[in-house]
N, C-alpha and C positions, 0 to 999 in steps of 0.2 A: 103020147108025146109027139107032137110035131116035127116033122125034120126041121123047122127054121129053129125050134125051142132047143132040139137036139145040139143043133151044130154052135148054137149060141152056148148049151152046157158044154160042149167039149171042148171049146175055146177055151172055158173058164178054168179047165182044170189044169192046172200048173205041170203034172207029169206030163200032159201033152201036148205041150209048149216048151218044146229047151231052149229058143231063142229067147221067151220071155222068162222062164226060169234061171236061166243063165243072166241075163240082165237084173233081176232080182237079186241076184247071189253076189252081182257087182255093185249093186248101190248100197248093200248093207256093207260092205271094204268100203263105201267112199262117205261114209257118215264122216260129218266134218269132225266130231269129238274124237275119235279113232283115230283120224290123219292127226288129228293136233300133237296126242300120245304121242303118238309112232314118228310125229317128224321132232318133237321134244326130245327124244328119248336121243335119236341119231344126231340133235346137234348137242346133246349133254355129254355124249361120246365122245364125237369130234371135236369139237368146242373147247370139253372142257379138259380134254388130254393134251390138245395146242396149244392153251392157256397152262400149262403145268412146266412146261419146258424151261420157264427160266429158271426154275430149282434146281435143275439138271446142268446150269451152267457153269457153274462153280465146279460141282464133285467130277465132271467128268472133263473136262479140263485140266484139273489138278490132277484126277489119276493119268493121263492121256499125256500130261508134260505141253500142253496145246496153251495159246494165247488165247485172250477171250473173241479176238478177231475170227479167230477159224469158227468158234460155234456161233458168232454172230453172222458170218457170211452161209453159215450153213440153214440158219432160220432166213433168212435177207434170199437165199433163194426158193428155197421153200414158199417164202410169202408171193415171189415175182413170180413162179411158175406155178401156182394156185392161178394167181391172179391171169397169166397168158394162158392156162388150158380152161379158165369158168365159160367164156361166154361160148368155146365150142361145146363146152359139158352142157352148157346151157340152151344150146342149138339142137344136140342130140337130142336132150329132153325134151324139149318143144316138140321137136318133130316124132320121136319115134317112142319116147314117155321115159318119162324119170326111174323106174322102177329098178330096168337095166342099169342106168348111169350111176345110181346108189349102191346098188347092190357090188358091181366094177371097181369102182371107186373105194368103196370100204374093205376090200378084200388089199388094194395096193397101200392104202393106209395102215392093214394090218401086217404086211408083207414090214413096210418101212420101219416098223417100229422093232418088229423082228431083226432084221438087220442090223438097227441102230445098236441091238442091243450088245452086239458083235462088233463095235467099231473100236479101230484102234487108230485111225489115221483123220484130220480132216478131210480127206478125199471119201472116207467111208461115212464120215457125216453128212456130208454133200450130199449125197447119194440116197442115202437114207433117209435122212429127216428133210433133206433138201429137195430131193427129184419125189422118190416115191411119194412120202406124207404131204407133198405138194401137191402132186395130182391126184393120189388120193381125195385130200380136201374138196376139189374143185366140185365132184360128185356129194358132196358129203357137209358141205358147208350153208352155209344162209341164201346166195339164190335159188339153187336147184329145189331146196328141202320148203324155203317159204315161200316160192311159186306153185307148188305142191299145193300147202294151206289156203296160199291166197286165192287158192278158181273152187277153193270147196268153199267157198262161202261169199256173200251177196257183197255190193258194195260197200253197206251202211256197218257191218259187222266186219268187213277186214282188215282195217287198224287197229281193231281189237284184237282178232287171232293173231295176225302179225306180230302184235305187245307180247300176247301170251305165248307164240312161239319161241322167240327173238328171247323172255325171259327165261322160260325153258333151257333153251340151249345157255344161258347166264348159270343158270344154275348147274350147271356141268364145272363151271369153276369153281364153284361152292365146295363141290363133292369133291373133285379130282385131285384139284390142288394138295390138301391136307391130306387125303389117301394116297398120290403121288410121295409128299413128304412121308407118311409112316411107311411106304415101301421103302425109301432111301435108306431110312433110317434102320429098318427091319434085314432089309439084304442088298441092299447096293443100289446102283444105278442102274446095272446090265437086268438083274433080275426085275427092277419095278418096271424098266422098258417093257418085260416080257406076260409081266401081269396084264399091264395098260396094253398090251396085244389082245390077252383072251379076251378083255374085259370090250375091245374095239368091234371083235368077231361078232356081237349080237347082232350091230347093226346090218349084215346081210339078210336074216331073215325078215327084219325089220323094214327090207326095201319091196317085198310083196303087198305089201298098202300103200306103200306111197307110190304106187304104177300109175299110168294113164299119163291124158295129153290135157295140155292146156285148151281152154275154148272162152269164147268172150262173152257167149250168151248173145240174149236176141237183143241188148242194149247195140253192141255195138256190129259192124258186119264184120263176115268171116271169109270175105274173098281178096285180106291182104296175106302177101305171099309175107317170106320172113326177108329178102333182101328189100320189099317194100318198104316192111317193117322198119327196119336201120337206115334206111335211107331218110322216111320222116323224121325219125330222134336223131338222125344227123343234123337236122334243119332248123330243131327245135334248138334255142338259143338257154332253154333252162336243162336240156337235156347236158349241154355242156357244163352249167354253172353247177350242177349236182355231182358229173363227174371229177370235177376240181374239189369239189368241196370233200369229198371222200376220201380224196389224197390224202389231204389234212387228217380224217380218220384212223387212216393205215397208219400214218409216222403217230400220229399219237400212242394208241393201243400197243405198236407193235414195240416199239421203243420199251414203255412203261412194264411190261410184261414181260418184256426177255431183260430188263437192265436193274429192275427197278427191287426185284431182291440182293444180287451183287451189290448196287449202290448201296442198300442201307447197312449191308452187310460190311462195307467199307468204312464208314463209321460207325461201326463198332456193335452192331445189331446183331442178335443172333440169326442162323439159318432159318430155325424155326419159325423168327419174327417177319421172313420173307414170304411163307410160308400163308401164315395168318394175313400178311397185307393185303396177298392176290386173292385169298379166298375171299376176304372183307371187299373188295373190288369185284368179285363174283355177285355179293350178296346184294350189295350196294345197284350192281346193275340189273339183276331180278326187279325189284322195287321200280328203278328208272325205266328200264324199258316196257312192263306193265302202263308204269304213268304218260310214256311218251305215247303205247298205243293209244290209250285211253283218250288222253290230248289230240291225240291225230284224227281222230275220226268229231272233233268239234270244233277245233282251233286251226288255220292256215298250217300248215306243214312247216312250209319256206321259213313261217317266223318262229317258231321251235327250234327247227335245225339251226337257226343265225344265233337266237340265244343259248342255246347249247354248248353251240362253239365258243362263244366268246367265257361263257361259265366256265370252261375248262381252260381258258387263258387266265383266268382270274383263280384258282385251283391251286394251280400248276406254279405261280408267281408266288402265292403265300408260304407255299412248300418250301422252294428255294428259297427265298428272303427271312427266314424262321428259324430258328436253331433246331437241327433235326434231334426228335427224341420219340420214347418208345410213342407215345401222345399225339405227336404232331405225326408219326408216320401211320396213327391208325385213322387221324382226321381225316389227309391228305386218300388215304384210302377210301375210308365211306365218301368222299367226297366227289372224285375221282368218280367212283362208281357209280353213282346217282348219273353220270354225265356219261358212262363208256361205249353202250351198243343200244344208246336211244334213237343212235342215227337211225340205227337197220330198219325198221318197224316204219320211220318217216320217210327213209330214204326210197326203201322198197315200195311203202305205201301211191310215193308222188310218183313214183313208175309207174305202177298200174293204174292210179289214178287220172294220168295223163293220158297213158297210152295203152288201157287196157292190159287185161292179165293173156292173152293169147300169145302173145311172146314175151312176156314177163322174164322170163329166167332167163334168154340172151339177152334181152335187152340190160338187164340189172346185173347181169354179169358183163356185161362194159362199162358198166360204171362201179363195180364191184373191182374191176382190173385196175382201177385206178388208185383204189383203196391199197390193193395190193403191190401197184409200184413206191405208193409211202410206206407200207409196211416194210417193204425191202430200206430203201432208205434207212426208216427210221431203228432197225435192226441191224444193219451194217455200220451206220453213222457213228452210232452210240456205240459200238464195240472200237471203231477206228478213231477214234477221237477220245475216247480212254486208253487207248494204247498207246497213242500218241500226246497225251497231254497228262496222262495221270487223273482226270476229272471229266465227268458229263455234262458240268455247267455248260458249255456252250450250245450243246444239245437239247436238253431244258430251255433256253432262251429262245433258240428258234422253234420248239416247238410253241412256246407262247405268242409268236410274232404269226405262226402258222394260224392258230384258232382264230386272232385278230381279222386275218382277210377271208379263212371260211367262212366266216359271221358275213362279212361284205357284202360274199358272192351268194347266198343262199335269200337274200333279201329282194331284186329283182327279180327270180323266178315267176313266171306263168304257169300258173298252180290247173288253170282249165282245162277241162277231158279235150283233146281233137276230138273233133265231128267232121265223117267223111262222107263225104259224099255217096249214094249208091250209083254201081257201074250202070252204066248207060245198055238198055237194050239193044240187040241187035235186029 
């Protein structure tokens, strides 16, 4: 044997090579199917244990002697301080890899729920379902987990994995909700708090796959910095009309979800049937947001998103104007659903597709913040205007008047990737 045959054999072999052996050990962790799991799993968690909370608002209220104002203002901060800690959760991840930020974050989510399960005061709701499981979220929620998804895989295929993520984490209200219900119903409120804690605890191991940085590939270049970054999507005039449009998203969702079992429960609906509406709105959004990804990766984005919005104006109006019954509240649900988190898949999509997935996860967690200051809104509104009027009609109303101008604003968008220039030689 040759020394050149020799040193070309001892290259090849894998024990002796640990930089290359070790690089191997990390692309089988970064198989896209695996991240899709493993970021599915952690927004089925997340997802779908924040989507269960409006069951909780009735029983724990009435044991607590509390207005529905306090658990509304306690989800209403929860949504705003998700929404003001995402695009630094989202900056961390960019820069230093999501892995940390998940793993952090679901550990304070698990904390929150803990405590919640110990409250006796709206001050200890605040705190709990409001500060903690708020920043908890921000790690744990739809940018961080589908920037993840979105750099494992190529452009042609990432409104697809987006759909399938985004449905993923849908079907966490599928499961939760109705599992939430039979703990209520099995040991209380304080006890199903503390199930939905163990059951939250998986997603930390769960955050060893989803580690790493984002990168853009050799499509686009990689010597913009991240305050470059914000400064372009400051400039961009669609970068704006997506983050209005989302607003609209948060009051919708967050509203519908925290009020929308109480409401039917008000005329005369069982708990149960609040129960079955959300999860039917879980199901319903599996479906939608598969279909939204699917549509997204062949249809304009912008005119999805505008027909989307205005469909759930149109939803939303037959509800109200209808005589509620057990029938019309399960329409109103698959209905609803087909229409609830098809935004995420198009909205996250037209981020990266505009502006690359290298800052993906801050960048869409500022327009993710905006979601979440209507989430607040639309969670505080609907408790204080029930309190103060006896009825949520009014709230309902503007949320229909709301999808009207999301449609508007999501129509003019500039759907085309930037093309940047390379830096100049020195």
């Amino acid at each position: 044997m040759t020394a050149a045959t020799a040193a070309t054999y001892t290259a090849a072999l894998p024990t002796c090579n640990p930089k290359r052996n070790k690089a191997m050990t990390a692309s089988r962790w970064r198989n896209p199917v695996l991240i899709l799991v493993c970021a599915s799993a952690v927004l089925i968690l997340s997802f779908g244990v924040r989507t269960s909370f409006g069951i909780f608002l009735a029983p724990v209220t009435t044991d607590l002697g509390l207005g529905r104002t306090s658990f509304a203002f306690a989800i209403a901060i929860q949504s705003l301080l998700w929404g003001v800690s995402q695009p630094f959760a989202g900056a961390i991840a960019d820069r230093y890899g999501s892995g940390r930020v998940v793993a952090v974050c679901a550990l304070m989510y698990v904390l929150g729920l803990v405590l919640m399960s110990s409250a006796s005061t709206g001050t200890d709701l605040v705190l709990s379902n409001g500060v903690l499981i708020g920043l908890g979220l921000s790690g744990t929620g739809f940018p961080v987990i589908l920037s993840v998804v979105g750099r494992s895989v190529s452009e042609s295929r990432r409104s697809l994995f987006l759909g399938l993520a985004s449905a993923g984490g849908s079907s966490g209200q599928v499961l939760m909700v109705p599992l939430g219900q039979l703990f209520l119903d099995s040991f209380g409120w304080s006890t199903a708090l503390l199930c939905f804690a163990l059951l939250c605890a998986v997603m930390v191991p769960l955050a060893a796959v989803l580690s790493g940085k984002n990168t853009d590939g050799p499509e686009r270049l990689r010597t913009q910095s991240l305050t470059e970054a914000v400064a372009e999507a400051s400039r961009h005039g669609g970068y704006w009309y997506l983050t209005a449009g989302f607003f609209v998203c948060g009051f919708h969702v967050t509203f519908i979800a925290t009020h929308l079992p109480a409401y039917i429960i008000d005329r005369g609906a069982t708990p149960a049937l609040g129960a079955v509406a959300l999860a039917l709105i879980g199901f319903g959004n599996i479906i939608g947001s598969l279909t939204c990804g699917v549509l997204g990766g062949r249809y304009p984005k912008k005119r999805l998103l505008a027909g989307l919005y205005l469909a759930r104006s149109v939803v939303i109006s037959l509800f109200i104007l209808t005589p509620v019954s057990d029938l019309s509240i399960m329409l109103f649900a698959a209905g609803i659903g087909m229409l609830w988190l098809g935004t995420v898949p198009l909205t996250s999509g037209l981020v990266a597709q505009i502006f690359g997935v290298r800052y993906m996860a801050t960048l869409f967690g500022f327009v993710f913040f905006s979601h979440q200051v209507g989430s607040f809104l639309g969670a505080w509104l609907g408790g204080y205007v029930f309190d103060a009027t006896g009825s949520y009609d009014i709230v309902w109303w503007i949320a229909i008047v709301l999808g009207v101008v999301a449609a508007a604003l999501h129509w003019p968008i500039d759907e085309r990737p930037l093309v940047r220039a390379a830096p100049e030689q020195a």
